[in-house]
N, C-alpha and C positions, 0 to 999 in steps of 0.2 A: 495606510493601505496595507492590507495585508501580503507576504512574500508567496505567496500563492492565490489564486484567486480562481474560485470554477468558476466554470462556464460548462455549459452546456455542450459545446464539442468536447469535453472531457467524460462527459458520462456515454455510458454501455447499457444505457436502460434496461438494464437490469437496480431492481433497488438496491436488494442485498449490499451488492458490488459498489453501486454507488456510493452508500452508506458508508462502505469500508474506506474505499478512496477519501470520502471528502473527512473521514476522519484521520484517517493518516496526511491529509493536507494540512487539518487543525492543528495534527501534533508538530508537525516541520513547520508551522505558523508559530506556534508557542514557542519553539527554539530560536527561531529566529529571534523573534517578539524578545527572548531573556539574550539573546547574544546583542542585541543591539542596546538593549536596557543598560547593558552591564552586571546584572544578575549574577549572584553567585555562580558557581562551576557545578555545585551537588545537588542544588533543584535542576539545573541544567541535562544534567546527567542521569537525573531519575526522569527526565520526559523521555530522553534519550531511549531509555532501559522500555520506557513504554511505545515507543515506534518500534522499538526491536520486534517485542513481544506482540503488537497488534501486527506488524507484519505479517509474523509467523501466524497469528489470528488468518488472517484475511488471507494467506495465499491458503489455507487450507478449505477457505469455505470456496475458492474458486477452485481449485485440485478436485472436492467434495463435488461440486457442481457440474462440472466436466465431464468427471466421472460418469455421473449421476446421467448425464444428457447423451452419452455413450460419444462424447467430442473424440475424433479420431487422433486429434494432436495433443490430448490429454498429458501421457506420459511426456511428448517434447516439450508439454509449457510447465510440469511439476519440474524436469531438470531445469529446465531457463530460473526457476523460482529458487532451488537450491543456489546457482548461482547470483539470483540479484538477493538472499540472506548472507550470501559471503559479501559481499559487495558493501550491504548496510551495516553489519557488523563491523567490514574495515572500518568504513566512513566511523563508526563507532568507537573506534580504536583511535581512529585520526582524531580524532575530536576531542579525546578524555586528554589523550599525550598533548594538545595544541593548544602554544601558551601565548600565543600572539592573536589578535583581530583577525588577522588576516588569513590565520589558518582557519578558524572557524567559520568563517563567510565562505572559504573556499567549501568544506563539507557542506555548508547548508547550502551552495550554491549546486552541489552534486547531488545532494537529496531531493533537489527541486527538481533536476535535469531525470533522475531515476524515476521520481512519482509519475511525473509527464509523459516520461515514455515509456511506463509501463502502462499505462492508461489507453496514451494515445496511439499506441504503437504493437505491442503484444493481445492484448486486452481485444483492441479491435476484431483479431483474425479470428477470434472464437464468438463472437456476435450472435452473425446469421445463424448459426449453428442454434445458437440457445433459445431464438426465439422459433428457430423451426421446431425444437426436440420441446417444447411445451412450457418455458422455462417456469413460468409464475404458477405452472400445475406443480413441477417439481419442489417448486418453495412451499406450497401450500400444505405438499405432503408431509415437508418438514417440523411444517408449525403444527400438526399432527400428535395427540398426545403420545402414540407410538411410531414417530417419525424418526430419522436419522439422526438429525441435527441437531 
């Protein structure tokens, strides 16, 4: 069984967003998936490298979107994001330095707790907003051969 599992109270219907989450759920699935295996440390550590980096992916297309939808709490959920990238990057640091089971279960146990409640928890307050501000015209524009995105 996988160390995360969606469901449906985890998504923001929005796709985009969806999309990003359930891939960054994939990725702390496959960490898990090699910390339990017993998997080398440096395939380990290049998933790692790619959570970092889709993170940074994905808060930017919600920053971008926010934006976009003129979300009034825009700017207070770009700082929340700068801090849950300090946050992932500890966890990042915790995890390369940690040479025991148990340090490592502890980060993947914190990256589970960080995806969930960024989901279910921050994600949520900007919802209504985006389906009132037009969201799936906003995307549309994007996919746009002169779009943003």
């Amino acid at each position: 069984m996988p160390f995360i599992v969606w469901t449906s109270a985890m998504s923001v219907d929005v796709k985009l967003l969806d999309n990003d989450h359930k891939k960054l759920a994939i990725l702390i699935n496959d960490l898990h998936e090699g910390v339990m295996s017993g998997c080398a440390r440096e395939p380990l550590e290049r998933i790692f490298d790619e959570l970092v980096a889709f993170s940074r992916a994905h808060f930017y297309h919600e920053e971008h979107l926010l934006d976009e939808a003129g979300y009034i709490g825009a700017a207070a959920h770009k700082h929340e994001h700068g801090h849950k990238m300090d946050l992932v990057r500890m966890m990042q640091a915790r995890f390369r330095m940690g040479r025991i089971f148990a340090d490592d279960l502890e980060v993947l146990n914190q990256l589970r707790d960080w995806l969930v409640n960024h989901i279910q928890d921050s994600d949520q307050e900007f919802v209504a907003h985006l389906k009132a501000a037009g969201v799936n015209s906003i995307l549309a524009k994007w996919n746009e051969p002169d779009g943003d995105a």
